[in-house]
C-alpha positions, 0 to 999 in steps of 0.5 A: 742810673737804675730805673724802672721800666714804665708799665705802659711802655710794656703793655703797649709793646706787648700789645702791638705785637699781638696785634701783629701776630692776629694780623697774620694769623686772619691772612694765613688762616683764611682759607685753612680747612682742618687737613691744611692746619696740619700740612699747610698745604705743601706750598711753604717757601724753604727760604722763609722756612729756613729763615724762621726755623732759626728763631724756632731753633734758639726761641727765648730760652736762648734769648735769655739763658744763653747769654747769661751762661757766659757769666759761668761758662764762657762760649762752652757752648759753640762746640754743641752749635758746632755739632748742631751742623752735623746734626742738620746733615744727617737729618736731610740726608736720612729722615726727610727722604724718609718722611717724604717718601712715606708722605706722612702728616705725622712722624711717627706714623712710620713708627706704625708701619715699621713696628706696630701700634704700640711703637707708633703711639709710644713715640708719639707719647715720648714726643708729647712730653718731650714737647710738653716740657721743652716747650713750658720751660720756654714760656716759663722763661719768658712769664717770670721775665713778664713778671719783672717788668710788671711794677713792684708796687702791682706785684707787691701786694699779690703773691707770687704764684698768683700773678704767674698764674695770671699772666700765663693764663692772659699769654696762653689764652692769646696764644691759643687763639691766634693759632687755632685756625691758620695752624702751621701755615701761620706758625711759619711766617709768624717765625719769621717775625720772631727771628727778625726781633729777635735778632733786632733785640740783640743788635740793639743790646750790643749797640746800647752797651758800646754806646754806654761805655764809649767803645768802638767796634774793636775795643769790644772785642778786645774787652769781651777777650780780655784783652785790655782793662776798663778805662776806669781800672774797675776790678775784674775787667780784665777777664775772658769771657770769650773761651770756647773750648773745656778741654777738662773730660770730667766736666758736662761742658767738655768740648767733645763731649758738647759737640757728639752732644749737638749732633744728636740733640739736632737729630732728636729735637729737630728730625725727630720731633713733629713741631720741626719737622711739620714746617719742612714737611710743608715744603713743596718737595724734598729738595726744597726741605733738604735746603732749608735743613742746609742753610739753617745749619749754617745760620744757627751757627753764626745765630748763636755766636751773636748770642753769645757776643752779646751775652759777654757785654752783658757780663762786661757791663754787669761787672761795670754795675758792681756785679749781682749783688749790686743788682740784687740778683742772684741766678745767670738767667736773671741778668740780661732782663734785669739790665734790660729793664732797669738800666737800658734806655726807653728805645732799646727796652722796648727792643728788648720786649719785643725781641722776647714776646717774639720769641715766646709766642711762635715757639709755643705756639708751634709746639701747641700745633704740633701737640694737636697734629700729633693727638688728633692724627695719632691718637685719634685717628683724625684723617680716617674719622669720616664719621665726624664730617668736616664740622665733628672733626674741626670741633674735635681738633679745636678741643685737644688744642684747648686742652694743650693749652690747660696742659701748659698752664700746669706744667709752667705753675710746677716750673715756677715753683721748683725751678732753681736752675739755668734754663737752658741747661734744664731744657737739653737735661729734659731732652737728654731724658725725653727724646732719647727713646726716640733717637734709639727706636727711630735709628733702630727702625732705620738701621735694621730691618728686624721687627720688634716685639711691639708690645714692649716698646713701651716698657723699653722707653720708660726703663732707658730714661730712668737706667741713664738717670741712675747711671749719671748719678752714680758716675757723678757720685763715685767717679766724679764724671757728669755726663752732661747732654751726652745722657740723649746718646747713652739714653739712645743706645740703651733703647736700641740695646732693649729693641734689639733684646725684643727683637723676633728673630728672623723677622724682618720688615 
């Protein structure tokens, strides 16, 4: 029977694990001075980078999105974890020896040395709001879930926008002081708790799910496959939910197209982007970063089709509630916190929370660290300001860190307000836009040693986004083809086309 999730029983969850997470914070942060908030002192285990990495990598969007999609798409999303794999490989193979050989505390200072001033704070800019937006959408997934669970006789005599409002700024607020001094030393092992709640979560989800319906551990299979029917003959039982493969080249889901898709996305959101890479960074050598990039791509894949295992039970089990009319929902994304609150029992909603706050608090906060590293060192030139002394330049980086935060706030509250799609389809969309100036100017520098006419790298980040955008709508319009997150390789290519339109000839570098 439907119930309401008790509001105490929330707070109480929520605040324990914060606690917990202030708790690792003051025994990480201790000793941190202003260079180690960055680097974390070159001393992180690659094992417990590797293991928290995962739950960096799937972070609430997938806790929430990725199981709901299955109602819609079955498991079209493997072949993009498969290319994930490949994605992983090249970054250990190509970037890592290059970051590690430069030394660098931000990527994109090799974007300086290579081209110039204007490439170097372009990709620094194209990362920003690469992370800014990625990031927002994350936590944005998990406010309008902390909504849900709030009491309707609360949430009634508010509006809407306001409570958001409320909470986001209660959930930033936190965020922002639990990772203002420990910096990416902290973000690493608080990682590690999110993966391992995370991964609880969604254990005990399947275990409450099987438990409820009678099955054993073979009779899940089979149900989630299709295979058989509902005991009780209930309507609809009898659909797949386990396919893996859209063979239909049409379709933003078409398995090729997903799995080139996933290579590249691993190449731009993780080897190309400084909240990643600034955990790796933190290993003590490149050997040891180049392991942690090897066993996370094994992990994620077996990670991921937990998810998703879980996500067909889920859609199981809401068919066996009467579907999303008798729950009075209506979007993919509303699913799993909609049973969870409403239908599981005390112990695993509780789970449930706990696998959620897990998930929101790191990610953001790795992404709030990375945004500081990347202003401060980028933009501000925060290792040369000798100027400031060591207070000046502490005061400085607790500012821009603050200003992340407000920076979140806004973009969250606009998320709100528009939002109307899959969550997880609206972060690869962004980064697909976003991180494809990045992957062109990066492969562009790597692949070449031609110099580029620094002063139009900016023009040439800003025309690709909005010439894939055309093209995509044009394809859908008149050829009835979608691009789906193939947009981040045509995105790509068009930047490294307009490098090489600027290039000077015979230069090199």
């Amino acid at each position: 029977m439907p119930h309401e999730f008790p509001f105490s029983i929330f707070l109480a969850a929520f605040a324990a694990y914060t606690v917990l997470l202030f708790v690792i914070s003051f025994l990480t942060g201790r000793k941190a001075g202003s260079s180690s908030f960055f680097s974390g002192d070159r001393k992180a285990p690659w094992p417990v980078v590797a293991y928290g990495m995962i739950g960096a990598s799937i972070s609430g969007v997938t806790f929430i999105s990725v199981p709901g999609n299955v109602w819609v798409q079955n498991f079209f999303y493997m072949p993009l974890v498969l290319g994930f794999v490949g994605g992983y490989v090249i970054v250990a193979r190509v970037l890592l020896p290059l970051y590690y050989r430069m030394n660098l505390t931000s990527i994109y200072s090799y974007l300086g040395e290579r081209f110039g001033p204007h490439t170097h704070r372009t990709g620094s800019v194209v990362f920003m709001i690469s992370r800014l937006l990625g990031a927002a959408v994350r936590v944005f997934v998990v406010i309008v879930v902390f909504h849900a669970f709030m009491p309707r006789s609360l949430t009634a005599s508010l509006p809407p926008l306001l409570t958001v409002a409320a909470i986001t700024m209660v959930f930033l607020a936190l965020l922002y002081l639990y990772t203002f001094r420990g910096g990416v030393k902290t973000i690493i092992w608080t990682d590690v708790l999110q993966t391992t709640f995370m991964l609880l979560a969604v254990g005990m989800t399947i275990f409450y799910i099987c438990r409820d319906m009678g099955w054993s551990f073979g009779e899940m299979f089979s149900v989630v496959g299709g295979t058989v029917n509902d005991n009780a003959g209930t309507v609809g039982f009898g659909k797949p939910f386990t396919s893996w493969f859209d063979w239909d080249w049409s379709h933003g889901t078409n398995a090729v197209k997903q799995f080139i898709s996933g290579i590249f996305v691993t190449i731009a959101m993780t080897g190309l982007d400084q909240a990643m890479m600034q955990k790796s960074l933190a290993c003590k050598d490149l050997r040891a970063a180049q392991k942690n990039m090897y066993t996370t791509s094994v992990i994620i894949v077996a990670a991921n089709l937990f998810f998703l295992l879980m996500g067909a039970l889920l859609c199981v089990y809401l068919q066996h509630l009467g579907g999303f009319d008798a729950l009075g929902i209506s979007k993919t994304d509303e699913i799993f916190p909609t049973i969870a609150s409403r239908y599981f029992g005390i112990g695993a909603g509780v789970f449930f929370l706990i696998g959620l706050i897990s998930a929101a608090y790191p990610s953001a906060g790795a992404a709030m660290t990375s945004l500081t590293t990347s202003f401060c060192v980028d933009f501000l030139d925060f290792n040369g300001r000798t100027d400031l002394g060591d207070a000046g330049r502490e005061r400085l980086r607790k500012r821009v860190h603050a200003f992340v935060a407000l920076a979140f706030l806004a973009i969250i509250l606009v998320l709100y307000v528009f939002s109307n799609d899959a969550v997880i389809n609206l972060v690869y969309k962004l980064a697909s836009y976003t991180y494809g100036p990045l992957l062109g100017i990066f492969f562009f520098g790597i692949l070449t040693k031609t110099r580029v006419r620094d002063g139009a790298t900016p023009w040439i980040a800003v025309a690709a986004p909005l010439l894939c955008l055309a093209f995509n709508l044009l394809s859908k319009r008149y050829l009835g083809f979608d691009l789906g997150f193939t947009l981040l390789v045509v995105n790509g290519l068009l930047t490294f086309l307009g490098m090489w339109l600027f290039r000077i000839p015979g230069s090199t570098k």
